[in-house]
N, C-alpha and C positions, 0 to 999 in steps of 0.2 A: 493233254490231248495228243494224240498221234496221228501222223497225216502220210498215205503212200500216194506220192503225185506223179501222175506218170508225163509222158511227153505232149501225149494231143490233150491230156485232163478230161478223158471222156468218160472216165469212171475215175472218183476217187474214193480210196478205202480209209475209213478213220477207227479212230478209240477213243471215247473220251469214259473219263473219271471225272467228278464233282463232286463236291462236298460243300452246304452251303444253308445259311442261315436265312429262310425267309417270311413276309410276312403274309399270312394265309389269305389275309384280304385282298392284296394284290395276285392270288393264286386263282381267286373266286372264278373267274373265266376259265380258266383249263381247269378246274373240277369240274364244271358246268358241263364242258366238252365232254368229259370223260364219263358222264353219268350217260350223256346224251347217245355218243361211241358203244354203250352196253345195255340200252336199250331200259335205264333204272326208272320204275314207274315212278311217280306222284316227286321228281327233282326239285318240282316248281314249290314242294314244300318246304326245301332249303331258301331261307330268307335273307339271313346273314351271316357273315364269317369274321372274326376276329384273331389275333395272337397270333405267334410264332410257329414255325415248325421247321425243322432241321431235314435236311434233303439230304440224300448220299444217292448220285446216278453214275452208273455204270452202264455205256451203250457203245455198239460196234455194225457199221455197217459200210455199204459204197454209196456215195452220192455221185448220181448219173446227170449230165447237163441237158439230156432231150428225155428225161422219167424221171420226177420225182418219186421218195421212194423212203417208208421208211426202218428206223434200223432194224437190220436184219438180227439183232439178240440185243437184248437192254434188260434192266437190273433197274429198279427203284424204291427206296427205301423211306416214306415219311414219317417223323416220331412229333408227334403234336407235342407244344409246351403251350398252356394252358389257351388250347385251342376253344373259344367260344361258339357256340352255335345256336343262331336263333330261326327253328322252328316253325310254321304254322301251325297251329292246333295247338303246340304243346304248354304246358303250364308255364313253365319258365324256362330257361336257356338251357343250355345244357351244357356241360365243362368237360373238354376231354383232357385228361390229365396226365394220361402215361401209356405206352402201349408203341406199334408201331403197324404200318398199314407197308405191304411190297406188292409191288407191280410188277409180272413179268406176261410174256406175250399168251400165256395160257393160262395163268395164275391171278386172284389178287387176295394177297395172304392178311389176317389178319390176325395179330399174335399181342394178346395181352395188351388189348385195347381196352384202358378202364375211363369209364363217363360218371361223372356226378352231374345228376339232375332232381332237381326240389331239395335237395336232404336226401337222398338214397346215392346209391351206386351201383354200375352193372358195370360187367368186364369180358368184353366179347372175346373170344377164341374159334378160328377157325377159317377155311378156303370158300373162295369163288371159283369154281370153274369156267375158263371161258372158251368154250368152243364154236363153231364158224355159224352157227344160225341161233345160238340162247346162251346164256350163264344159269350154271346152275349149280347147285352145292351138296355134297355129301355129309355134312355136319358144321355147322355155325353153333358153337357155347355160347351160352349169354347168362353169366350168374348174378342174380341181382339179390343186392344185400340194404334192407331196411329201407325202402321203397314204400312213399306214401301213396298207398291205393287210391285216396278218394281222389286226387291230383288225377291221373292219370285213366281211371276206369272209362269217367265220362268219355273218353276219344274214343270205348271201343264199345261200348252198347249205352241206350239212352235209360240216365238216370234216373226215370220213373219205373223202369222195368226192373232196374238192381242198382241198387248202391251200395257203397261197403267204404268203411273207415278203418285206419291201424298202417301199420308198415308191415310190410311182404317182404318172402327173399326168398329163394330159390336156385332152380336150375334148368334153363331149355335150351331145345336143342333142334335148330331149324334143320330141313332138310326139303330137296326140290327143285323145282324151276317155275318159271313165270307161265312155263306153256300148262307146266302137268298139276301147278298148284304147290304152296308151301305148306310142308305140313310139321305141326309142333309137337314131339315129347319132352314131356320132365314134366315134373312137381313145383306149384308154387305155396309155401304157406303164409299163412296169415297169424302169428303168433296172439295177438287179443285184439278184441276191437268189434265191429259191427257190420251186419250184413242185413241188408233190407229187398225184399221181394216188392213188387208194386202189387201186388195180391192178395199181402198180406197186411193188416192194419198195424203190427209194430215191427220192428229191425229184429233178429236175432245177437244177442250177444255172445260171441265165441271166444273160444280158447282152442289154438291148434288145429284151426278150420286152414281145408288142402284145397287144391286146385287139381286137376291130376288130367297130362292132355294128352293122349296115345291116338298118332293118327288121325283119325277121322271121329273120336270118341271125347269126349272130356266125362269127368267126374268132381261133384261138389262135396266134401262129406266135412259135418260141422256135429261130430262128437261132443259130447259133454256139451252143450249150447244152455243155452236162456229163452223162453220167450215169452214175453210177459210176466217176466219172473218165476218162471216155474221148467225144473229140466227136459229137455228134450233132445233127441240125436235124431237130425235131419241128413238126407242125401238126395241131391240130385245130379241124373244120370245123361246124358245126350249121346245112344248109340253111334249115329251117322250125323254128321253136321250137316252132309249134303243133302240129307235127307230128314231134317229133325224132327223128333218129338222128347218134349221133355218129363222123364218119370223123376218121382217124388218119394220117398220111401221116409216115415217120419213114425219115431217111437217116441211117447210123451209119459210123463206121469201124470200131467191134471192138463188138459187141453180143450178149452172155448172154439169149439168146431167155427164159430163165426168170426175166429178171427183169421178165418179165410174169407175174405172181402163179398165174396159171390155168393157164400151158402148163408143163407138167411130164412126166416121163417114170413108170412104172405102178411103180416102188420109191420113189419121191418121195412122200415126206406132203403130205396137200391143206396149201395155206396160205391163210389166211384172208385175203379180198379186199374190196373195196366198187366196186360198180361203179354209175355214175349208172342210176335205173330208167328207163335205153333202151339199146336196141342199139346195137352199138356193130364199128363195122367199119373194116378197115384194112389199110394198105401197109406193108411194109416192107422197104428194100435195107441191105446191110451189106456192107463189103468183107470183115470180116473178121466170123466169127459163131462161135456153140457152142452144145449142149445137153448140159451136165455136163461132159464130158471130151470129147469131139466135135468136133472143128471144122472150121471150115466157110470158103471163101475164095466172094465173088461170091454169097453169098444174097441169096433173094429169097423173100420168100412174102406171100402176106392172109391175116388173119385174120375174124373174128368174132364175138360175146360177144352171148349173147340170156339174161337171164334164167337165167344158171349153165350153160346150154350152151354152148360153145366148139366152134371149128373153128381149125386153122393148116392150108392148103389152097395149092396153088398152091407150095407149097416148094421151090426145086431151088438147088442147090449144086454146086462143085467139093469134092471130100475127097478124101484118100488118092491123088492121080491119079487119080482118077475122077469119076464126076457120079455126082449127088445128086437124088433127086424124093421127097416124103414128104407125106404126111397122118396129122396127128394132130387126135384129135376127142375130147370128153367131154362125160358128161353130170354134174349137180350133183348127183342125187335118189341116186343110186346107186352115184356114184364112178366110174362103165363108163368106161374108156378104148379104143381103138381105131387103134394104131399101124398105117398100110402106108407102107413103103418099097420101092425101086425104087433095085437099083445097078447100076451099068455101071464094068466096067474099075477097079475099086477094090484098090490093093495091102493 
C-alpha cells in the first residue's frame, strides 16, 4: 500500500495491491451487495456459498475526510477453488471449479469459468457491460458438455407439456440487457435419449435430436426418431417467441393418427392431454397411416390445436382401392365432434 499525506490530511491519495486467500462464505455479504449495486434479478436465488477463492485487488484513489468516496480506478481479480453453490430451483449444487471472474469500474469479465452441476459441465466465457443506468452484454459463451436434461428442463417449462431424458452439450451465446430482453443463439444437442410432448400418448426416441435458438426463433428437429416404434422425422418451429405459435412438420412411415391425444373418433373416450398455452399447427405425411382399424397408404393432412379446439383438415388418402378426403373437428367445452368424409372408388 502506498499513502501521499499531505499537511492538513484533507485529501489523501493511496495504492493499494492485495493478494489474498479467502473463504467465499465469509464473502457472501459483499456478493450480495454487488449483485444488489447491478441491479442482478432473482439474487435472492443464490442460497448458499461455500470454498475458497483467491483474490488479487489492485485499487487507486484519494480519500477525502468531509466525501466519502470511492476508488477512483480498481482491478479485481476472483479464481474460485472449488467454490460450491447452493441454488433455489436447481437440482443439485453446483461446483465452480476453475475459471476467473474481474471486476473493473465498467467491466465484469468473465474468462473460462467452468461449473460442474449433476454430472455435466458448462464453461462460461464472456463480458458484462456496465454503464450508468443498465448492464448489458455483447456476448456471454456458455458451452455445456453432457448435461443431464431431465435434471434441469423441469426449471424451464412444465413437465406435462415436455419432457425429455439423455445428456446435452452444446454452445450459446447470450446477448442483451435486462431493459431490452436476453436473447439466445447457438445449438444444443441431444445425442440419444427421449422426448415427450404432453399431446402425444408415447415419448419419441432420438438420436441426434437439436435445439436451435436464433433470436427470437427456436427450432426442434428430431431426424431419424422412433415413435411407437416405427420411424419418423419430427420438427418443431417457434417463429417469434414473443408472439408464439408452435408448427409441427412430421414425416412417418406407418403412423396411428390417434396417437395424437386429441384426434379421436366419436366412440373413443376423451384422453387427457397438455398442450403448451399456444396454438399449435401442423403437417403431416405418412406412407403408411390409421385411425383405429383404418388404414390408410400416402396420407397427408394439417392439423390445428387452439385452446381444446382441434381441427385434422386437408386429409386425403389412398384406402381400400380407393381415395380418401376427410375433416374431422372438435371442440373441448362440449365434447361436439364433426366427422365429413368423401369416398371415391372404395371396395
Amino acid at each position: 500500500m502506498e499513502l501521499d499525506l499531505p499537511q492538513d490530511l484533507a485529501a489523501v491519495t493511496y495504492k493499494i495491491t492485495m493478494r489474498a486467500d479467502g473463504d467465499i462464505g465469509e464473502l457472501r455479504p459483499a456478493v450480495m451487495r454487488v449483485l444488489d449495486d447491478y441491479h442482478i434479478e432473482q439474487r435472492d436465488r443464490l442460497r448458499g456459498m461455500s470454498g475458497e477463492v483467491l483474490m488479487q485487488v489492485r485499487a487507486s484513489g484519494s480519500l477525502r475526510k468531509d466525501a466519502p468516496s470511492t476508488p477512483g480506478s480498481y482491478w479485481v481479480q476472483a479464481e474460485p477453488r472449488n467454490l460450491r453453490l447452493e441454488v433455489r430451483g436447481a437440482p443439485g449444487p453446483v461446483v465452480v471449479e476453475s475459471g476467473t471472474v474481474q471486476l473493473a469500474p465498467d467491466v465484469i469479465r468473465i474468462s473460462r469459468l467452468s461449473a460442474n452441476a449433476t454430472g455435466g459441465t458448462a464453461q462460461f466465457d464472456g463480458d458484462l457491460r456496465i454503464g450508468p443506468t443498465r448492464v448489458e452484454t455483447r456476448g456471454i459463451t456458455v458451452d455445456v458438455h453432457q448435461m443431464p436434461v431431465e435434471r434441469w428442463l423441469p426449471l424451464a417449462v412444465d413437465p406435462d407439456n415436455l419432457s425429455a431424458s439423455g445428456l446435452i452439450g452444446g454452445r450459446l451465446v447470450l446477448t442483451g440487457d435486462r431493459d431490452r430482453g436476453i436473447l439466445l443463439n447457438g445449438k444444443m444437442i441431444l445425442g440419444s435419449g427421449k422426448i415427450g410432448f404432453g399431446f402425444l400418448r408415447a415419448p419419441f426416441v432420438v438420436s441426434g435430436a437439436s435445439l436451435t435458438l436464433a433470436g427470437h426463433s427456436l427450432e426442434l428437429a428430431m431426424p431419424d426418431s422412433r415413435l411407437e416404434d416405427k420411424p419418423i422425422n419430427f420438427r418443431v418451429r417457434v417463429k417469434d417467441l414473443r408472439n408464439p405459435t408452435v408448427r409441427i412438420d412430421a414425416v412417418a412411415q406407418n403412423l396411428d393418427l390417434e396417437v395424437m391425444k386429441f384426434v379421436r373418433l366419436p366412440w373413443s373416450p376423451p384422453t387427457p392431454q397438455h398442450f403448451f398455452n399456444t396454438p399449435v399447427v401442423g403437417h403431416v405425411d405418412a406412407r403408411k397411416a390409421n385411425i383405429e382399424s383404418f388404414a390408410m397408404t400416402g396420407a397427408k393432412t394439417d392439423f390445428i390445436y387452439d385452446h381444446g379446439n382441434w381441427r385434422v383438415y386437408n386429409l386425403s388418402a389412398r384406402a381400400y382401392e380407393g381415395t380418401l378426403a376427410m375433416e374431422i373437428s372438435g371442440r373441448q367445452k362440449d365434447d361436439w365432434m364433426h366427422i365429413r368424409p368423401r369416398l371415391s372408388n372404395m371396395n
